[in-house]
N, C-alpha and C positions, 0 to 999 in steps of 0.2 A: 504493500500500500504506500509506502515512503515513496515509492518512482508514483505512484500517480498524485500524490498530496500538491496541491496549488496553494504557498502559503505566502502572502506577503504583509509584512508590517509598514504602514505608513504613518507617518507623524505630519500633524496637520500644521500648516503655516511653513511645512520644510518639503514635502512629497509633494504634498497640492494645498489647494487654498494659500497660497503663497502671500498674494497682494489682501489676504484678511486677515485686519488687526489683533480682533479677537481669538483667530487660531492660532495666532503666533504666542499669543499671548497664554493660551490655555494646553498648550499642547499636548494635543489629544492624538492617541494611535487610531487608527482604524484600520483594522485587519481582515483581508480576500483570502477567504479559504475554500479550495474546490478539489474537483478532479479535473488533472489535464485531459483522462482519456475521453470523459464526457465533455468536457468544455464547461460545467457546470459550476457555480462561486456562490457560497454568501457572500455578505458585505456585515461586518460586526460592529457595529454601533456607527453607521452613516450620517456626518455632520459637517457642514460647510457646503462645498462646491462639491454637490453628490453628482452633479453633470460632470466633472472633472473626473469621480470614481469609476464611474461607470465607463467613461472611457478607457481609464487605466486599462479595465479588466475586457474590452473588447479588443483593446492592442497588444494585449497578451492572449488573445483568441480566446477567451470566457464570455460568458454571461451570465446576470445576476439574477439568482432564482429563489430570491429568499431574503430575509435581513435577521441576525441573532444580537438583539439587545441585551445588553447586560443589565443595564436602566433606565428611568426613567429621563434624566436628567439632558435640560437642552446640551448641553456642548456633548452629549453622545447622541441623540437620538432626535435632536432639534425643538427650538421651542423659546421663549424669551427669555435673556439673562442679562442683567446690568442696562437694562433699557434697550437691548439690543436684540433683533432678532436673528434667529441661526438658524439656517434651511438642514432638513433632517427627513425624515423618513414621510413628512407629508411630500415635500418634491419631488424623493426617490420615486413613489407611488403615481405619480403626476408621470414618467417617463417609463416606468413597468409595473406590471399585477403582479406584484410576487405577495407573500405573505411572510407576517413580522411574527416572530416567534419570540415570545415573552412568558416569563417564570407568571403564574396566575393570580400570584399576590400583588404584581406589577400593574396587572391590565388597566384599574381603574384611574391609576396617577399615569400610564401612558397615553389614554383619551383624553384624560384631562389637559393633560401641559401640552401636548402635541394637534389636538383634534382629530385625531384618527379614529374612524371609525371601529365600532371592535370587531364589526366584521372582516378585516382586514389582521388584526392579530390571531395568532393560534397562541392559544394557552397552555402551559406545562407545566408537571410536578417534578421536584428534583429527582435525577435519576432515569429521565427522558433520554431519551436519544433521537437527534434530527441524524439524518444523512443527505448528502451532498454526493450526488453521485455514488460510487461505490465506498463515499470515506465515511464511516459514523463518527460523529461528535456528541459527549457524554454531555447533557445539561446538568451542572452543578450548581444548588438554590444555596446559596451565601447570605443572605440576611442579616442585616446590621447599617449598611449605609443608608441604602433602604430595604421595603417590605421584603422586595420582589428580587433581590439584586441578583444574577448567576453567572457563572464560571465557564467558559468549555475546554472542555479536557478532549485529546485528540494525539495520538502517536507522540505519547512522552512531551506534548506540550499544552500549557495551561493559560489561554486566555484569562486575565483577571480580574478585569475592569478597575472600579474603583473598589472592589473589596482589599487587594492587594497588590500594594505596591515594594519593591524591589526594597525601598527604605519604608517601614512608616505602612498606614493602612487609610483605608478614605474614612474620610470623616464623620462623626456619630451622631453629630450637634446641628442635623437639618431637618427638615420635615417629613416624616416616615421612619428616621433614624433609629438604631435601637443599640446602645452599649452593648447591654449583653447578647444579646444576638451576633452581634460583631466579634465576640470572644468566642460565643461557640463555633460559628462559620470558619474564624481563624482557625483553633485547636482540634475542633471534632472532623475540619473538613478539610479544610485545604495544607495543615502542618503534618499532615501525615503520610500526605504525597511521596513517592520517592524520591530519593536523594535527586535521580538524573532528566524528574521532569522540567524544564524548563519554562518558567513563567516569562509570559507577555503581558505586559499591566497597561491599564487602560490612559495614562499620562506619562511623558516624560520626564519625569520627575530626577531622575538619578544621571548620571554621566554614562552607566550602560544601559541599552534601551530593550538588555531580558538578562537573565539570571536563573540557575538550576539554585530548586530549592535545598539542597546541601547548602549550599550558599547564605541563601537565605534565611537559613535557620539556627546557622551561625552569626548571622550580621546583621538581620533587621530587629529592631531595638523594639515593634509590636509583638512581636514570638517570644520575647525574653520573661514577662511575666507566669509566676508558676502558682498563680490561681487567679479566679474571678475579682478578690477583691483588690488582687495587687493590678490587674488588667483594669480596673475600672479607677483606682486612685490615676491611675498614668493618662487613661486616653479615656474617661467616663464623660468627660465634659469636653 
């Protein structure tokens, strides 16, 4: 399956959406994942210049037959922030009928902030699996940044979004947010991972833009806590 996986990482305001401010500013991955042998791509969390994605993925001979949301949240999935609006998965939908695959605790804050119709999302419980051609991608339900937040896990590697980042974990102190949700997602779900999966987190945050969780379980300073109440004094607030 490795010869047929179609995986690219882009960082927004460096890949594409170049000339916008706010991508440069927020720097967000957005990750194409397919089969070369089908020609077949999601698009994981489509934000900015989704006309600019979708080309990407026609010049490397794909098409986008799908979108895999991690969140709600405009600068992955489009919607207004800081007075600004950010084109997202209502655009994508304007240029193809694919369907948005969203964890089910997600759906209602994804119509909400985006206006998508729900007949346009498919809902899922953790432990799903979409496929993209002949590759399956495991949907992993992370809860903590928000309700709905998920993971994909796919050939030893870990899409993260904003649940985990390389340093550090996304934030707990917004609306849907949940501390402890956020410690269990950490500990019970994603710190158990193999040493040689390799995480791709949802921002650029760190000077490397992925890191195998051996790694990261030595060196991000959210995994260091060795109980709930020590994880909650550090990142509760």
């Amino acid at each position: 399956m490795s010869d047929r996986l179609y995986f690219r990482q882009l960082l927004s305001g460096r890949d594409f959406a170049r000339s916008d401010f706010i991508a440069q500013q927020m720097v967000n991955f957005v990750y194409l994942i397919g089969d070369r042998d089908s020609g077949e791509a999601l698009i994981v969390d489509p934000a900015y210049d989704v006309s600019e994605l979708l080309d990407i993925l026609s010049a490397d001979g794909m098409r986008c037959v799908g979108v895999l949301a991690t969140h709600y949240h405009a600068d992955h999935i489009g919607g207004d922030i800081f007075g600004h609006t950010i084109a997202g998965i209502v655009a994508l939908l304007e240029r193809v009928d694919v369907p948005v695959h969203v964890q089910s605790a997600e759906a209602p804050w994804v119509t909400r902030s985006t206006g998508v119709g729900a007949s346009s999302l498919v809902e899922h419980a953790g432990g799903d699996s979409v496929s993209v051609g002949a590759i399956p991608i495991q949907l992993v339900h992370t809860p903590g940044h928000t309700p709905g937040s998920q993971c994909f896990l796919l050939d030893d590697r870990l899409v993260s979004g904003d649940t985990l980042f390389l340093q550090g974990c996304g934030r707990t102190d917004l609306p849907g947010s949940d501390p402890e949700a956020m410690y269990e997602s950490l500990t019970t779900r994603l710190a158990r991972l193999p040493d040689q999966v390799v995480v791709y987190p949802g921002h650029h945050y760190s000077p490397a833009f992925s890191a195998d969780m051996g790694e990261i379980r030595r060196t991000n300073y959210a995994l260091a806590p060795r109980s709930l109440e020590q994880w909650l004094a550090m990142f509760g607030r």
